[in-house]
C-alpha positions as CSV (number, residue, x, y, z in Angstrom):
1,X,306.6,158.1,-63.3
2,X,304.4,160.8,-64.3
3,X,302.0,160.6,-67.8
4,X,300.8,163.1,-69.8
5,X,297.9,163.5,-72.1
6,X,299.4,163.7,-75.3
7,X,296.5,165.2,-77.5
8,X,297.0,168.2,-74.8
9,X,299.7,169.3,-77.1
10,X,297.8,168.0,-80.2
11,X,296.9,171.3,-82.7
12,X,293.3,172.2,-82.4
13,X,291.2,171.5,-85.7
14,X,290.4,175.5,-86.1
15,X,290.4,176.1,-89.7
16,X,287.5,175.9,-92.0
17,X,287.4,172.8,-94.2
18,X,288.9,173.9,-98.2
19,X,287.0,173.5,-101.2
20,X,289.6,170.6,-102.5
21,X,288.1,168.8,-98.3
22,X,284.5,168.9,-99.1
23,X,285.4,167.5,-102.4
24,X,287.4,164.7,-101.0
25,X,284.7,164.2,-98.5
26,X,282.2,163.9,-101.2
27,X,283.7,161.7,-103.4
28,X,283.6,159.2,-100.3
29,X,279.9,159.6,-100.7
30,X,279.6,161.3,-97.3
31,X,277.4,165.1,-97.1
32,X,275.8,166.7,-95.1
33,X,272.2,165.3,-94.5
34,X,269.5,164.9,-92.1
35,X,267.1,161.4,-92.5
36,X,265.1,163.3,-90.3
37,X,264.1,165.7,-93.0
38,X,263.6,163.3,-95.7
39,X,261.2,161.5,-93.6
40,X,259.4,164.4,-92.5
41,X,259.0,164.8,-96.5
42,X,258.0,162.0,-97.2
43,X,255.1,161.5,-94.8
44,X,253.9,164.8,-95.2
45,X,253.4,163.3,-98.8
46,X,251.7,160.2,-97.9
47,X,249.7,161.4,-95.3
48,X,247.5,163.9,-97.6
49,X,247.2,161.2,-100.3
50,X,246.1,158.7,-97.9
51,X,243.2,161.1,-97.3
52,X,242.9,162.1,-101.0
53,X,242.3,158.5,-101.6
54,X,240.9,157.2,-98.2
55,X,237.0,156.5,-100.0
56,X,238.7,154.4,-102.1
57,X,240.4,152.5,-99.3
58,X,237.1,152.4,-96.9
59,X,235.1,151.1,-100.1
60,X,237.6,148.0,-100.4
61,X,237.5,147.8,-96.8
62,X,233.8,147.6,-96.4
63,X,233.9,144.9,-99.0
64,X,235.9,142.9,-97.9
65,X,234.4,143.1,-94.1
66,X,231.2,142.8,-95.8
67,X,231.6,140.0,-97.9
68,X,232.6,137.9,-94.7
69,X,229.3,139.3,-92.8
70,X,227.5,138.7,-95.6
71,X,228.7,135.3,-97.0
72,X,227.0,131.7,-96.3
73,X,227.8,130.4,-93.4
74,X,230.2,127.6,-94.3
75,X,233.5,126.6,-94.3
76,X,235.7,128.6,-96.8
77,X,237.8,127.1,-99.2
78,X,240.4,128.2,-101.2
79,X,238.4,129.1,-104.0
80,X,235.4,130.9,-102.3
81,X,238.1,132.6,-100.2
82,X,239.7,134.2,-103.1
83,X,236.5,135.4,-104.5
84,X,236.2,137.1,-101.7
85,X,239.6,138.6,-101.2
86,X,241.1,139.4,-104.7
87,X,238.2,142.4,-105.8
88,X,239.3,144.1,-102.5
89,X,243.2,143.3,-102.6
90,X,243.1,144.4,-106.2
91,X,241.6,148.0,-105.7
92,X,243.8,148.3,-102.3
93,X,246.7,146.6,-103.9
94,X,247.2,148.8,-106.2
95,X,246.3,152.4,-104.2
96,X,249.2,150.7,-101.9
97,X,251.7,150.7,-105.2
98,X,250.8,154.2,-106.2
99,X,251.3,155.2,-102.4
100,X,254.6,153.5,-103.1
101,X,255.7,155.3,-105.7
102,X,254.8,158.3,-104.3
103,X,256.5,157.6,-100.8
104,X,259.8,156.7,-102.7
105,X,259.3,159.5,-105.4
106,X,259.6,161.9,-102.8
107,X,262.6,160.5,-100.7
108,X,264.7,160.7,-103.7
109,X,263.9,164.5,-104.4
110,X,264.5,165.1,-100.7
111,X,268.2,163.3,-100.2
112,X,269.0,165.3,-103.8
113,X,267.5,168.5,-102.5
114,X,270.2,168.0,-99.6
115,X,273.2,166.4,-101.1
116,X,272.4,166.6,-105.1
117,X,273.3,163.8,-107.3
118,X,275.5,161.4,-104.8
119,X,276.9,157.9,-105.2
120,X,279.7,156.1,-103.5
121,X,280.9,152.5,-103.5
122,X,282.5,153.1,-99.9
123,X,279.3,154.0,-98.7
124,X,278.4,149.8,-99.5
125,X,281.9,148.5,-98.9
126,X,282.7,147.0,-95.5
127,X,284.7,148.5,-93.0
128,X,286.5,146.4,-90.2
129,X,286.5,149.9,-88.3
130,X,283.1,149.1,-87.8
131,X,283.5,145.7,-86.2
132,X,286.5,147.4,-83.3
133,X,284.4,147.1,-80.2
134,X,286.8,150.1,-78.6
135,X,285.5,152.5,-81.4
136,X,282.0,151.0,-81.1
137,X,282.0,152.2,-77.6
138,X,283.2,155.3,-78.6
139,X,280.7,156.4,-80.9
140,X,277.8,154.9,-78.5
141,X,279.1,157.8,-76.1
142,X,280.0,160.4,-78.6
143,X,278.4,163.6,-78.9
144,X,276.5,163.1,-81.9
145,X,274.9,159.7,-79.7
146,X,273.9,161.8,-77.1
147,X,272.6,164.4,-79.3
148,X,270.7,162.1,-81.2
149,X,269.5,160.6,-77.7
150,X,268.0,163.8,-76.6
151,X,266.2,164.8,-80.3
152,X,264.4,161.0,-79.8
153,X,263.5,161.7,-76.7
154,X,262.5,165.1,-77.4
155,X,260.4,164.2,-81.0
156,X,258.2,161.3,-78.7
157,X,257.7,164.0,-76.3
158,X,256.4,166.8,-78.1
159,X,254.5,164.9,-80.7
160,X,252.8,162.9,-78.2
161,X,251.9,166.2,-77.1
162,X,250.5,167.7,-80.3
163,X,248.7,164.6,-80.7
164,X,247.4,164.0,-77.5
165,X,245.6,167.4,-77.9
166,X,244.0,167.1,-81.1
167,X,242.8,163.2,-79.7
168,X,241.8,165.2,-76.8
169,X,239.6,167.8,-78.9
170,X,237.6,164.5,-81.4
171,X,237.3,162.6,-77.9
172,X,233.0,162.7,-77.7
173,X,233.2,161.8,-81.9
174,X,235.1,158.9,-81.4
175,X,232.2,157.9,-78.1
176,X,229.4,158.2,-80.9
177,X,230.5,156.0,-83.4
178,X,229.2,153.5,-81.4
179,X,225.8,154.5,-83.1
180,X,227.3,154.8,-86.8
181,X,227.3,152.3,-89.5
182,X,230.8,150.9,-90.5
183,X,231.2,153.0,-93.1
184,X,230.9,156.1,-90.8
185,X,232.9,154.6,-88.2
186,X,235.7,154.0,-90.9
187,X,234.7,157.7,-92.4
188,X,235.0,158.9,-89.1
189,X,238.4,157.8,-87.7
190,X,240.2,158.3,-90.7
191,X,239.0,162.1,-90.3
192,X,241.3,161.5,-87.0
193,X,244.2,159.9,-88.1
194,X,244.5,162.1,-91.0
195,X,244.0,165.5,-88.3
196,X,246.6,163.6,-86.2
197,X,249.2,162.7,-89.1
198,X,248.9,165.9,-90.1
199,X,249.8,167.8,-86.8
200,X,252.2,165.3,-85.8
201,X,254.5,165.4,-89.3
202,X,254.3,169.3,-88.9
203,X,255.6,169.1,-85.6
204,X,258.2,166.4,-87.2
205,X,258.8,168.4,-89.7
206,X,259.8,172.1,-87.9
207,X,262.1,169.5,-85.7
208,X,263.9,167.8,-89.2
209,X,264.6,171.4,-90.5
210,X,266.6,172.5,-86.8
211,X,268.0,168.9,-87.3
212,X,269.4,169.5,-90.9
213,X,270.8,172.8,-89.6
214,X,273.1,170.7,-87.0
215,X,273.7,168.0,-88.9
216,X,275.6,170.5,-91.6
217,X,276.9,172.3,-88.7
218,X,278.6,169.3,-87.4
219,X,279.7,168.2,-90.6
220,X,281.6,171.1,-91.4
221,X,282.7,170.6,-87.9
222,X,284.4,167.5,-88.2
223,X,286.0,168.7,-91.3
224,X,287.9,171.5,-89.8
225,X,291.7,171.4,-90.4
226,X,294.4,172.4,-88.0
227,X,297.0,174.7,-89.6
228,X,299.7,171.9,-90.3
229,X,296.8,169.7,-92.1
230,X,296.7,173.1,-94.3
231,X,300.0,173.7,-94.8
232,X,299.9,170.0,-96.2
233,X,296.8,170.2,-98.4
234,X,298.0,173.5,-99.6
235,X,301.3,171.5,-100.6
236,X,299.6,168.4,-102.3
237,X,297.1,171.0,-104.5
238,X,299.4,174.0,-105.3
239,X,302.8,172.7,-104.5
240,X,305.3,173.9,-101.8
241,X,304.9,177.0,-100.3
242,X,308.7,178.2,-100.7
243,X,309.0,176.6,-104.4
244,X,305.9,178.7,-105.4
245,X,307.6,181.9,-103.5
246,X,310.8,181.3,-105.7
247,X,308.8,180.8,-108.7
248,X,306.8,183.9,-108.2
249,X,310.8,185.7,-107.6
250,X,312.2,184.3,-110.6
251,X,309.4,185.4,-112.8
252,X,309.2,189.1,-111.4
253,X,313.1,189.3,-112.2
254,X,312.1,188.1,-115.6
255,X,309.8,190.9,-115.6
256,X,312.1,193.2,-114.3
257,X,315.0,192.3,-117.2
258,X,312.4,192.3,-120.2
259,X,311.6,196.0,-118.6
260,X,315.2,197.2,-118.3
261,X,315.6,195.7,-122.0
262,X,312.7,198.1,-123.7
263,X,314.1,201.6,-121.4
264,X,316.9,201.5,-123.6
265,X,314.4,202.1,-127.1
266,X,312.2,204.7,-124.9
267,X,311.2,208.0,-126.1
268,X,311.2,209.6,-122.2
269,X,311.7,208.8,-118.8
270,X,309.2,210.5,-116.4
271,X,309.7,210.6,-112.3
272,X,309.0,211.6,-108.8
273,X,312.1,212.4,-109.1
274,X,313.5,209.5,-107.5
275,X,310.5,206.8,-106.0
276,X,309.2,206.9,-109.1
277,X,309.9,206.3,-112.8
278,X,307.7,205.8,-115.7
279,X,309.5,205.1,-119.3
280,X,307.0,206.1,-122.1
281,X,308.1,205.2,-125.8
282,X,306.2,206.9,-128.8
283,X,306.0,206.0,-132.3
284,X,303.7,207.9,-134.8
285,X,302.6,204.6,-136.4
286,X,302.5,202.7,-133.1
287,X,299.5,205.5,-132.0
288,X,299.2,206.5,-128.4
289,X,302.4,206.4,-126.0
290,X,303.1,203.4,-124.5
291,X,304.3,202.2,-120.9
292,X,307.0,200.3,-121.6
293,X,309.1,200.1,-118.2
294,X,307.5,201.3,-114.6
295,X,308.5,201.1,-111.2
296,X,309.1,202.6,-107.5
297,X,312.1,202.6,-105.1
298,X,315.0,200.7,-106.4
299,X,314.0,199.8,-109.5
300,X,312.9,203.3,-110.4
301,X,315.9,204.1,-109.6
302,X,317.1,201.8,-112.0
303,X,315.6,202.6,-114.4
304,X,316.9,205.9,-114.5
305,X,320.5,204.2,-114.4
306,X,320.0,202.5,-117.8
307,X,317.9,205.7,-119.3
308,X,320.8,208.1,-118.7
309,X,323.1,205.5,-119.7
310,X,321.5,204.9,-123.1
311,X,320.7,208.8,-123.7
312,X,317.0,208.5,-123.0
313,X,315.6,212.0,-121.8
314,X,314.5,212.2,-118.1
315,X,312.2,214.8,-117.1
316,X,310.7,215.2,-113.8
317,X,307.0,215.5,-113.2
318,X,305.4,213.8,-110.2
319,X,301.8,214.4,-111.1
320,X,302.3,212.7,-114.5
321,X,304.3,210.2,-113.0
322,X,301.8,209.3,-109.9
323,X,299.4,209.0,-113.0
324,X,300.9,206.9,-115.6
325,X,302.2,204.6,-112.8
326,X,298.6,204.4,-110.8
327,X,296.7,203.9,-114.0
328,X,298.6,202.3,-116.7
329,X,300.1,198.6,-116.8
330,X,302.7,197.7,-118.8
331,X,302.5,197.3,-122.4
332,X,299.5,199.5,-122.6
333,X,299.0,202.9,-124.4
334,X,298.0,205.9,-121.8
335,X,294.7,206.8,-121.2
336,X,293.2,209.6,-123.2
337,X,293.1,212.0,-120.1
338,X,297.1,212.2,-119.7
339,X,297.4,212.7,-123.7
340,X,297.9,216.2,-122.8
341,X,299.9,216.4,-120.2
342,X,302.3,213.9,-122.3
343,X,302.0,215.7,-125.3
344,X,303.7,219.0,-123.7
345,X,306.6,216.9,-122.1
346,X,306.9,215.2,-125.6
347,X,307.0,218.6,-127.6
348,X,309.7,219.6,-124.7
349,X,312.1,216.8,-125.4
350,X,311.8,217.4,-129.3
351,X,312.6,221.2,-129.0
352,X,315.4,220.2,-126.8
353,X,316.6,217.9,-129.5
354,X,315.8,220.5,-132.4
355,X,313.6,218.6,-134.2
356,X,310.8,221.5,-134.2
């Protein structure tokens, strides 16, 4: 017995998600995003305060160091241990809140800057998809695993890199501390750290902005439709395809009637002669003339039927007729260029009929 893959036959997902999709999608709390980026973000935040506020930090630091140098030598007990401690946990305790608050400040305004405001309770809610083993292995060797396998590997590499030569260029600073007070050494490496934070969150940062860029393009990705899941969304939002096609016929021969009605109380019937007919009605207290029934082929020709048969004048003359039907809808007055063009066919009819 021979087998065949069935998904060989399956349609190929190659239409772009809809608007009515992505706002499916969204609803179930899931965008487009890269934690990449809003980490990048946020430590290229905290890195600059750190320095902004690193005297501050070494001053608690030297305290606290030096108040252990410097203390008696006995045994600490609770109490002489805590008036050690608290004046130095106090000052950093509370530089590590504000660093807080700026650290989570930030990675709010980043995950808005990339999805807006956003909030799903299927986001929280468990899935038992998530405990099938099968599907487990699945996305371990998906694309998106392997992807994110190779932008690891390749964020270790080239920060170590970047770091490795900025380390590289402060080596001999870092052999002379030996010879500095604590305060300098402490002065000294967080001069480093902040040079190496700094070089290795713009190199983080270059790589979360390429990884935002795939991580949309992969979400729109999975969202493609094929052309059956279409068919079926365009069925669920507007209805069925064929019962909008016969509502859109039933309404233009609505049209169509009203407009064979109002020939019938026309002042003239202008054509092409025959692929075109344009019936004008004129009233001195309704103003300018007034489209009242327009159309080509068969239904101009139609037109005509019911003008002749009701005794409305028909006069031929294509350029007036390639006008009025071109640029006037129906129901509207002509514009002021045609006035006199549809002045002299009026004057015509109205000698014809004697009434000048």
């Amino acid at each position: 017995m021979e087998f065949f893959d069935l998904q060989l036959f399956a349609e190929e997902k190659t239409e772009e998600a809809t608007p009515h999709r992505l706002q499916e999608v969204r609803r179930k709390g899931q965008a487009a995003r890269s934690n990449d980026l809003s980490t990048a973000l946020v430590l290229l935040a905290v890195i600059p305060f750190l320095y902004w506020q690193r005297e501050a930090f070494l001053e608690g630091m030297a305290r606290l160091v030096g108040g252990f140098i410097a203390g008696p030598r006995q045994d600490l007990d609770a109490g002489s241990l805590a008036a050690i401690l608290y004046p130095a946990f106090r000052e950093i305790g509370g530089m590590l809140a504000l660093l807080f608050g700026v650290a989570a400040a930030v990675g709010v305004a980043a995950n808005f800057v990339q999805v807006g405001f956003l909030f799903s309770g299927e986001n929280i809610s468990p899935k038992l998809e998530n405990l099938d083993p099968i599907k487990g292995l699945q996305r371990l060797f998906s694309r998106r695993s392997l992807v994110e396998l190779v932008k690891g590997l390749g964020k270790v590499f080239i920060t170590g890199l970047v770091v490795w030569q900025v380390v590289k260029g402060r080596f001999y600073d870092l052999l002379f501390t030996m010879d500095m007070s604590l305060v300098q050494v402490l002065e000294t490496v967080s001069r480093l750290v902040f040079q190496v934070g700094l070089a290795a969150v713009t190199v983080f940062l270059a790589i979360a902005v390429l990884d935002y860029v795939f991580q949309k393009r992969e979400f729109l990705r999975n969202l493609r439709m094929t052309k059956t899941e279409l068919k079926e969304e365009l069925k669920q939002t507007e209805g069925d395809p064929l019962v909008r096609s016969r509502l859109r016929e039933k309404q233009r021969q609505l049209a169509r009637h009203r407009m064979m009605h109002a020939v019938p109380r026309a002042t003239v019937v202008i054509t092409n002669p025959t692929h075109l007919a344009v019936a004008l009605r004129y009233r001195e207290e309704e103003g300018a003339p007034r489209v009242v029934a327009k159309g080509a082929g068969s239904i101009a020709r139609r037109i005509v039927e019911v003008a002749r048969e009701n005794k409305v004048p028909v006069v031929q003359n294509p350029p007036v007729a390639q006008a009025l039907y071109r640029q006037v809808e129906l129901d509207q007055e002509i514009p002021v260029e045609l006035y006199q063009a549809v002045a002299e066919i009026l004057a015509h009819i109205y000698r014809l009929q004697g009434h000048f």
